[in-house]
C-alpha angles and dihedrals in degrees: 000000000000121000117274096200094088085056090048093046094045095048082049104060097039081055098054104033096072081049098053100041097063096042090054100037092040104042103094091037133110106222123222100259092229091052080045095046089050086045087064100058095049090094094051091046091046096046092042086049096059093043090051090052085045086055097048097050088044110126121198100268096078102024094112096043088049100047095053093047085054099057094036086051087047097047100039091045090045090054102040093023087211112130099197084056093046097043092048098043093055092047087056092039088049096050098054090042078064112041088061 
């Protein structure tokens, strides 16, 4: 079997690089408000993005427990606007919808 250590240490370091670049060249640099203001919402995109594939590749067995979690995770988010909170809250919601 052959070592897997060259794999770990490539995948690594074309983790970390795009990381790493930003955050050097960008450091002493005031950023364009608008390019600031749509920075913001990556998190939101990326995290939305997951929930809606998620929504697409569901099969029948969990549909109830998921919708619930989803509007209980939108209300609440819409209400408090603190994603930790949201996220969270719909897991646990999700988890006792399903252990009924």
């Amino acid at each position: 079997m052959k070592s897997y250590l060259p794999l770990i240490l490539g995948m690594a370091a074309v983790t970390y690089i795009p990381r790493l670049l930003p955050l050097i060249t960008l450091t002493n640099r005031e950023l364009n408000p608008l390019l600031r203001r749509f920075l913001t919402y990556i998190p939101y995109t990326a995290l939305s993005t997951i929930i809606v594939k998620g929504l697409i590749d569901l099969n029948g067995s969990m549909l109830v427990a998921t919708f619930i979690g989803l509007v209980f995770g939108g209300v609440l988010s819409w209400f408090k606007g603190n994603m930790v909170l949201s996220v969270g809250a719909s897991i646990i919601a999700t988890f006792f919808i399903l252990q009924m």
